[in-house]
Each structure stands twice: as C-alpha cells, then as structure tokens.
C-alpha positions in Angstrom: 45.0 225.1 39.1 45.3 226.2 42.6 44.9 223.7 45.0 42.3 224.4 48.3 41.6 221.6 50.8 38.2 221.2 51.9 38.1 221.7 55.9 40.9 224.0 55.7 39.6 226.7 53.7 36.4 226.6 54.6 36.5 226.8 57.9 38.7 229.4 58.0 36.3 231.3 60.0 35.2 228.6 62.6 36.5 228.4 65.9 38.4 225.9 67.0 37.0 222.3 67.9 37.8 220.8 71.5 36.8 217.1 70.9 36.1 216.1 74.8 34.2 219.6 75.5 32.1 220.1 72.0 28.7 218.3 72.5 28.1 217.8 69.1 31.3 216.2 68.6 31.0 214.3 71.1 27.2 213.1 69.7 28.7 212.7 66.6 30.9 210.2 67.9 28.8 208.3 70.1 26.1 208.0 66.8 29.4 206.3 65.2 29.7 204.2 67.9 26.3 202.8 68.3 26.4 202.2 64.7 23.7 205.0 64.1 25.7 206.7 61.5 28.4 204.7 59.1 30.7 206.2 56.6 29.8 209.8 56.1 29.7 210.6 52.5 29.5 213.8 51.0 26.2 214.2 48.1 27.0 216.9 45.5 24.6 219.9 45.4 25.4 222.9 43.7 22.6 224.1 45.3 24.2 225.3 48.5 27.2 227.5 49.2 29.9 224.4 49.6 28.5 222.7 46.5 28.3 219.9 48.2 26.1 218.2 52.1 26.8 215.5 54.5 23.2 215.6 55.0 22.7 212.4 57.3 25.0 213.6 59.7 23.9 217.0 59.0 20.5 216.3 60.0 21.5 214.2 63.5 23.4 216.7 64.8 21.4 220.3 63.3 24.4 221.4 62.0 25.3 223.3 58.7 27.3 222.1 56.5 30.3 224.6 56.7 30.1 223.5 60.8 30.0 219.8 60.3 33.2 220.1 57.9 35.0 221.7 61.0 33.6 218.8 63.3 35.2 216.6 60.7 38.5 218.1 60.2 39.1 218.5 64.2 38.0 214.4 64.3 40.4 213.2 61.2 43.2 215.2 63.2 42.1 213.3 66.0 42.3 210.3 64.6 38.9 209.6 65.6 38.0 209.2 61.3 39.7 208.5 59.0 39.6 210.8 55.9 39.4 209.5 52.5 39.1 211.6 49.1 35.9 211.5 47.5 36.1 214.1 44.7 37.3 216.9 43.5 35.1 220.7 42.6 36.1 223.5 40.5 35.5 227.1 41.8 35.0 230.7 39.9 37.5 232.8 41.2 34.7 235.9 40.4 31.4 234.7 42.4 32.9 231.1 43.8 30.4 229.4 42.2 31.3 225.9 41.7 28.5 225.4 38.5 31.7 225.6 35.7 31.9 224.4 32.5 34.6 223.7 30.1 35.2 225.0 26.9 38.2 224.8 24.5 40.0 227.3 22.6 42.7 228.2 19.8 45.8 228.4 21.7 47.2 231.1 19.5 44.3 233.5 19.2 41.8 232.4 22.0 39.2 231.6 19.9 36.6 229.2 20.6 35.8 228.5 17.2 37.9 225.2 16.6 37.0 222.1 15.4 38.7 218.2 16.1 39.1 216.2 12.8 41.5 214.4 10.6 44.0 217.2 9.5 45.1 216.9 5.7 48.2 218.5 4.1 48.5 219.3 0.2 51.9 218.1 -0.1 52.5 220.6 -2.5 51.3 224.1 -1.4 52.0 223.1 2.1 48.1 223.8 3.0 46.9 221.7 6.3 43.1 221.9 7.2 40.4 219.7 8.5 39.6 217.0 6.0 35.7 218.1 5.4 36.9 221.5 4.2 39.2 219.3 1.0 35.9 217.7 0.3 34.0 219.1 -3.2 31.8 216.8 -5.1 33.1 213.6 -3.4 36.9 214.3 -4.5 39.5 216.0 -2.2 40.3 219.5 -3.6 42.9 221.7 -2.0 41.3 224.8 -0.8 44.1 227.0 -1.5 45.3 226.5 -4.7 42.6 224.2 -5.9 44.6 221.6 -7.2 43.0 218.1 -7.2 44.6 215.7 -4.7 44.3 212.0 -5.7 46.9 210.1 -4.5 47.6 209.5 -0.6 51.3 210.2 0.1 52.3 211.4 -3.5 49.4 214.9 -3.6 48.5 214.8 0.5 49.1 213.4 3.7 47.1 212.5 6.6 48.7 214.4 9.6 46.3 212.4 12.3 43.3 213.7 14.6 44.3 217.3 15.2 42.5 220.4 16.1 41.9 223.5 13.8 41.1 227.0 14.4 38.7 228.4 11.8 39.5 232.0 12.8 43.0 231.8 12.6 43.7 228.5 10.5 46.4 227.2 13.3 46.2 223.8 13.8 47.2 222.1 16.8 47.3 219.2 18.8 45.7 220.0 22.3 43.4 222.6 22.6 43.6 225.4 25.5 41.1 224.6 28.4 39.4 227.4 30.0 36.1 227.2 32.4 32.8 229.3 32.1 30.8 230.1 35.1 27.4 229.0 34.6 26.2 232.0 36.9 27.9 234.7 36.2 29.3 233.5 32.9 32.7 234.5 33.1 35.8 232.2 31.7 38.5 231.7 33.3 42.1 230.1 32.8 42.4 226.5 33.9 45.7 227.6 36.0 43.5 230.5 37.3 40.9 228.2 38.8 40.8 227.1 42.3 40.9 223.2 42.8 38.5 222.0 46.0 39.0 218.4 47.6 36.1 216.8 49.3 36.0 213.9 51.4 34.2 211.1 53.0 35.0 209.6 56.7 35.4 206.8 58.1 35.4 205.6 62.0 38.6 204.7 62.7 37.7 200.8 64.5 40.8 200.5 66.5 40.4 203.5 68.4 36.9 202.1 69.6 37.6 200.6 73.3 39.6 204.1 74.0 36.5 206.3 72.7 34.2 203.9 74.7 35.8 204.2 77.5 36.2 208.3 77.0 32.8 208.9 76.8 31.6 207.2 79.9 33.4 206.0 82.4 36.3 208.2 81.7 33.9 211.9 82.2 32.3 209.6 85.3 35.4 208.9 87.4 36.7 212.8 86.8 33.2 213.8 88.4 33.8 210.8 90.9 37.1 212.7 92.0 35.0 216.3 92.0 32.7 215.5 94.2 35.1 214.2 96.8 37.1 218.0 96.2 39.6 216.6 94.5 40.7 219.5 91.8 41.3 217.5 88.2 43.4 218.6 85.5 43.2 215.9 82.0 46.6 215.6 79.7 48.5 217.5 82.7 52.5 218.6 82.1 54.4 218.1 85.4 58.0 218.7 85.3 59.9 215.8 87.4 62.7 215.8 89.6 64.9 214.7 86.4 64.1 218.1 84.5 61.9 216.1 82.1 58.1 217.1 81.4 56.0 214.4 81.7 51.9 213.7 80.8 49.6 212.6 83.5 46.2 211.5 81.7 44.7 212.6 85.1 46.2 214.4 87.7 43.9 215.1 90.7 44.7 217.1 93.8 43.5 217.4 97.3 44.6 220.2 99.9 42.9 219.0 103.2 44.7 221.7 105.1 46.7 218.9 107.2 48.4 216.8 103.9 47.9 217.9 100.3 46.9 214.8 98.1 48.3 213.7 94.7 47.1 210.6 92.4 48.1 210.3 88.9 45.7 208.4 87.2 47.2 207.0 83.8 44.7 205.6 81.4 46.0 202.4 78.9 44.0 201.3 76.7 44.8 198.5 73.9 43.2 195.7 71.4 44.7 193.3 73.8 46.3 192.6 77.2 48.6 195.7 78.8 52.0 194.7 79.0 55.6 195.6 81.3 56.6 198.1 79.2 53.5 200.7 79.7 53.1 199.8 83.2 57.1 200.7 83.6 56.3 204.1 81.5 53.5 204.9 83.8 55.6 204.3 87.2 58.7 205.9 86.5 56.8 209.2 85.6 55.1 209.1 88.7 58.0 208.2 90.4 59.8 211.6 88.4 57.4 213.4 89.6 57.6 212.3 93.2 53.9 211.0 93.3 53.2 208.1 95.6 50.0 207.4 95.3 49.2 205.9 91.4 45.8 204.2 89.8 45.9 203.0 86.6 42.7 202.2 84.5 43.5 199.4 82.2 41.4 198.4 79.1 40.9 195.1 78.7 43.4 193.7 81.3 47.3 193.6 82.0 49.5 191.0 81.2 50.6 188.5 83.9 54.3 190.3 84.7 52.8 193.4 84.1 50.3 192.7 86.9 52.9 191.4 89.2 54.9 194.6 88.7 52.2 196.8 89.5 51.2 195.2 92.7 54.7 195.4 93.5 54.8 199.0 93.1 51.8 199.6 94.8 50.0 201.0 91.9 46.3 200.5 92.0 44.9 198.8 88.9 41.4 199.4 87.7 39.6 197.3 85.1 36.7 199.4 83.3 34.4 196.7 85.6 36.4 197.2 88.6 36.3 201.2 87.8 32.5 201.1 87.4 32.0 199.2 90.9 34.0 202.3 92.2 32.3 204.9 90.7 28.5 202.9 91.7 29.4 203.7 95.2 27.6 206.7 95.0 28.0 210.4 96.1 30.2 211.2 98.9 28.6 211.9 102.3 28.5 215.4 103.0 31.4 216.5 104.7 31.3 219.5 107.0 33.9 222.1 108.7 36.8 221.5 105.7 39.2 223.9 105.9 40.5 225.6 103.0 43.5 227.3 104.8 46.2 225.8 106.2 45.3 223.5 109.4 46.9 225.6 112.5 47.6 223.3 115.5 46.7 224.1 119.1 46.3 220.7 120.5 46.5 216.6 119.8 42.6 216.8 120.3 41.6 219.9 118.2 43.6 217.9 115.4 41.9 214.9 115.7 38.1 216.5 115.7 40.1 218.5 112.2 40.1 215.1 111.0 37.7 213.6 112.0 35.6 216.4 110.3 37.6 215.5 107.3 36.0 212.4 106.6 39.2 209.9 108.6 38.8 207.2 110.8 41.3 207.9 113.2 43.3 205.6 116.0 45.4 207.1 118.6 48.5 205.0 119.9 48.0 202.2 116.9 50.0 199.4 116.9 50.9 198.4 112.9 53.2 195.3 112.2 56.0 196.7 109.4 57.3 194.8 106.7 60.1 194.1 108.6 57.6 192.0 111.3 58.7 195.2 113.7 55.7 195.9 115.7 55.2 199.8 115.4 53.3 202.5 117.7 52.0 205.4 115.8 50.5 207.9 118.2 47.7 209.2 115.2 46.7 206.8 112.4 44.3 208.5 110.3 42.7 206.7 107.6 40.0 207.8 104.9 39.2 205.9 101.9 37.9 207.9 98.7 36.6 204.9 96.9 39.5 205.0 94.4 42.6 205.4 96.9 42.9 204.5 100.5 45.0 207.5 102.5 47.0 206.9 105.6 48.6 209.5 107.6 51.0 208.4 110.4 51.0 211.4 112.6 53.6 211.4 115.4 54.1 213.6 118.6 57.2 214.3 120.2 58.0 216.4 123.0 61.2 217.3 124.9 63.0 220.3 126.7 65.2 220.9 123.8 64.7 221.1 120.1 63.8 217.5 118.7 66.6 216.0 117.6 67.8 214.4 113.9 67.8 211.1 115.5 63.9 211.3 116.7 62.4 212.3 113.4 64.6 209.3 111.5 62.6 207.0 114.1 59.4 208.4 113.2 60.3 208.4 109.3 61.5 204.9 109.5 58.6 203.7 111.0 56.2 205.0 108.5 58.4 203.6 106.1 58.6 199.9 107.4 54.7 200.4 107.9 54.6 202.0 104.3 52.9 204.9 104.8 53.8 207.9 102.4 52.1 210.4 104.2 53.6 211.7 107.2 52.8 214.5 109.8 55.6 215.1 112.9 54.2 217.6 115.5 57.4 218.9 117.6 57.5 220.1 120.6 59.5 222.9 121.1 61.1 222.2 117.8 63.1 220.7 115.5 66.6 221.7 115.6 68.2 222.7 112.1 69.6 219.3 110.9 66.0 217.5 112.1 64.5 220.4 110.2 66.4 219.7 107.0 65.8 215.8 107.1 62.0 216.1 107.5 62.2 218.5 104.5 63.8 216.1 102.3 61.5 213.1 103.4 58.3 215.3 103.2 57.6 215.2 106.8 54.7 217.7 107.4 56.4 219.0 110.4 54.0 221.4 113.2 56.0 223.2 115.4 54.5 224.2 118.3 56.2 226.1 121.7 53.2 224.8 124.1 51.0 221.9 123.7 47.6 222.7 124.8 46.1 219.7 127.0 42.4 220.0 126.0 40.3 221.3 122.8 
C-alpha cells in the first residue's frame, strides 16, 4: 500500500497558514486556551469527502473539514499541538472513496472462490483438499481415487488449517488480499491501494505562558510602538558588525528627522525564572548589531544574576505586569509638524521649536553630573519618553573661525559618554575638519554642518 499523510495530501490545494495573522487560527488557539476545546479528535464519516470530521472544532470556527486539517497541520508544525495518530483509512484509487471492503482470493488464479479448513492428504495418490470434501457417509473417502482412508498417518495426513481454491484446487496458506469499492465496486490490489493517516491533537501545555503572552500583550505593545510611529518588524534578520545574522523578536524603528531610533525588543519566555545565559544571548546580539537602546519582556521573571546583569547593561526589563502598566498609559498625544525628511538646520532656535514639536522636553545649557562625578554642560538636552524607552539626545554647538577641530568633538563625545547618553547631535560651525569628520563618523555623531548660524527663528 501507498502511504498518504493526512494534512499533507489534502491540503495540497490550500494556501499556506500564517499562525499570528490567520484569525481562525488564532481563535482556535485561544478556545484551547480558555479550555473551550480539549483534544481534537477526529469522528469517522464516510459520509463526507475526507471520510472522516473534527466536527467540534469544526463548528467553533465555521470551517470545513479539508480547512481545519490545514489549520492543524500549520499548528503541529508550530508546535502549538501536538499530533498523535488516531487511525488509519483505505482509499479507491478509481473514485477515492474510502467505503472498501476486503475480499480474498486464490493466489494462483485470482479467484474468489476459496474456502479456509483443515486440508487432508491421501498419502497415497498424493490428493490434498479440504476435509468436508473426504467426507461420504460419515467415513473419509479420497475424492480422487476413491480409496477409503482409515487410518491417520498410515492412509492420510492432516496438513493444518489451510486455504483451498475450488476453481483451481491450489491450496495454500495465505490467501491474496484485494479491496472492493463499495461505490463504484471496483477491486483493487492491496499494494495498489493508497494508505491515509488521520490524527487527533493535543495542546501542547508548555508552550502555554508563550501563546498567552502572544495573543495579548504581545499584538498590544507592537500597536503601543505604532501609534507612537515607531515602524515594527516581528522575527527581524539584522546582520551585525561580526558578519553574523541575528533575530530580533521585535525590532522597532523611529526616523524623527534629527536622530533615527532603534530598540530591539527580545521576548523570553519560560516555565520558570530567566537566567544569565538568555539575558547574555539577547545583549550581545544587540550589541552585534550596534543597538543601544534594548527592552526585554520576561515571562515570569529573571533570575537574581540575570537581573543584576541587565541593569548593568542598561537593558530595560519588562515583566508581562510591568508591560501591561506601560501599555495602560494610553494613546499618545497627538503630535503635530513631524517631519518625515531629513531635519535641515538654520538656527539653535528653529531646532529647538523641531523638537519641541517632536514630543521632547528640552533644556538648553543643562548641567548633568557624569559617572565620573564630572559636572557636564550640554548646550541642548532633549528628552522624550515613549512609555517603553526614555530618549536623550545631547546636542552640542560649536563655533570657531576655522574648521572644528578632532580635539573639540572628542570633548563633546566624551561627555555624552561619562553622562551616558547614546544619542548624540554636534552642530559645527564652519565645519569639521577631515580627521573631526572621520571621528564623529565612527562614534555616530549626527554632525550639522552649517557656514552661518542664523541668530533668530
């Protein structure tokens, strides 16, 4: 018999299934979860074209039953369920009916006339047959020569249960198996006839928290992040500094014309407490990929060192009841004049109303203590919090007759360091010369230079 896996074949023609953006996969799943729907067990029912209905599930989700199958399949791949076999159908190769019956036959002529019986040999004419056909008037007789057999061993022998072919007179052991169609009554070979697997599913528990977590708060921080403009990409590949690929669960981007925004946003979730290793993963990724700001939503918790890590790499950690105080904050307030172009600078003040604008809360000529215990003056500090990340920009102005020099923009860089601020803006005034240039370029300086400086907006 040919062999065709249920889920496979069948749904052959279906398109494929995206589990996060298929509603009825994602209704089947959250039925599962609330415990709505257990196991989902096939009933047999020759009735319909698959020979067989998952009509609970069927019914909750208005599916048919080919449709369902491919819901099924795309989950078990998933790992969502957990597929286990249930039985196995037979199929006509001529009409694909799966009504079959079997029948046996002579394997020498193909007859169906054979019988199953206690198979007798005259010892002396050789003659085998069934041992109803020695019987005549309550003695054995042989029915070829006639000779009257009364002695087990010395005038026949018992050869066993065997079959008997009463068109041919073989006699064998096993007879051939072939199947009839019930509805269009063909017969077929047994190696001729297709073989279908069915199956029932099971929720796979340990993927619970994750799948909780998916369904809700998961699809409400993404549209947390759209409505503040942030452009989200799920499972994104980035390619890091080291030539390695890496996958950010979410990566969400911002271009507010002045700084363009990055977060990677890794998602761990686990039956118990998150520990170093993961936390490490997560870091080193985003450090690959040369992303400085980094949330990470943790289900249940992280472990005591892995905590302390993260804090000291300045990687925000979310608990799902921490994440949904975030996302309870609301919508963001309208926001009016963003730029989608590049910001163009004419003067400090047109910059700070640009910002301003933008959502920041700015300070001009801010004094910031540094890690150090250095007290720092940044001549713009703009700040804006997006509910999930806090952004600082240290925005620095420096004029001179000649081109700004190297040693100017390493002051300005190694202040927003010892302040720790990532984000850094550097408007120069006439210039930068080449080697300044170069510097600010490596340490991702957003450098404005400008010949004139306007005095007023």
């Amino acid at each position: 018999m040919t062999r065709e896996t249920k889920g496979k074949a069948e749904t052959q023609d279906q398109p494929g299934i995206k589990i996060w953006t298929d509603e009825k996969v994602m209704k089947l799943v959250a039925e599962m979860l609330a415990g709505n729907i257990a196991d989902i067990r096939p009933q047999i029912d020759f009735t319909t074209e698959l020979g067989f209905s998952y009509a609970a599930a069927e019914k909750v989700l208005g599916l048919k039953s080919d449709q369902l199958v491919a819901v099924l399949e795309a989950l078990d791949r998933a790992d969502i369920l957990k597929k286990r076999f249930f039985d196995r159908l037979l199929r006509c190769p001529q009409c694909r009916s799966l009504n079959l019956r079997p029948t046996t036959h002579c394997p020498k002529c193909g007859s169906g006339n054979i019988a199953r019986g206690r198979i007798l040999e005259h010892i002396v004419c050789k003659y085998a047959g069934l041992e109803e056909d020695f019987v005549t008037k309550g003695r054995y007789t042989c029915p070829k020569c006639q000779q009257e057999l009364k002695t087990v061993g010395v005038d026949y022998q018992s050869l066993g249960m065997l079959y008997k072919c009463r068109d041919c007179d073989e006699t064998f052991r096993l007879p051939q198996i072939k199947w009839q169609c019930l509805k269009c009554f063909s017969v077929t070979a047994e190696d001729k006839i297709t073989e279908i697997d069915i199956y029932y599913y099971r929720f796979n528990e340990e993927k619970r928290s994750w799948l909780e977590f998916e369904l809700k708060p998961k699809l409400k921080l993404i549209d947390f992040l759209k409505q503040r403009g942030y452009k989200v990409t799920e499972n994104a590949a980035v390619k890091g500094r080291s030539g390695a690929e890496h996958k950010i669960d979410i990566l969400a981007t911002r271009d507010d014309g002045i700084i363009t925004y990055a977060i990677a946003i890794g998602i761990k979730v686990a039956g118990d407490r998150i520990e170093l290793g993961e936390i490490f993963d997560f870091d080193d990724k985003a450090y690959d990929i040369g992303i400085h700001d980094k949330v990470l939503v943790v289900v249940p918790e992280l472990g005591r060192e892995a905590e302390k890590f993260a804090s000291q790499q300045r990687i925000k950690v979310l608990e799902v009841r921490d994440l949904e105080t975030v996302l309870a904050g609301g919508a963001p307030v309208a926001i009016e004049g963003i730029k989608r172009e590049p910001f163009e600078f004419k003067s400090k003040s047109r910059m700070i109303d640009y910002l301003v604008n933008c959502g920041y809360e700015i300070k001009e000529n801010a004094k910031v203590k540094g890690k150090s215990g250095a007290d720092h003056s940044i001549d713009i500090l703009a700040t804006k919090d997006d509910g999930i990340v806090t952004h600082h920009i240290a925005i620095g102005i420096l004029q001179s007759e000649q081109p700004v020099d190297l040693s100017s923009v390493f002051d300005f860089d190694d202040k927003a360091y010892d302040i720790g601020i990532m984000d850094k803006v550097l408007v120069a005034l006439p210039g930068l010369t080449n080697e300044a240039r170069q510097f600010a370029r490596r340490q991702k300086i957003k450098v404005f230079e400008v010949a004139t400086l306007e005095t007023s907006g």
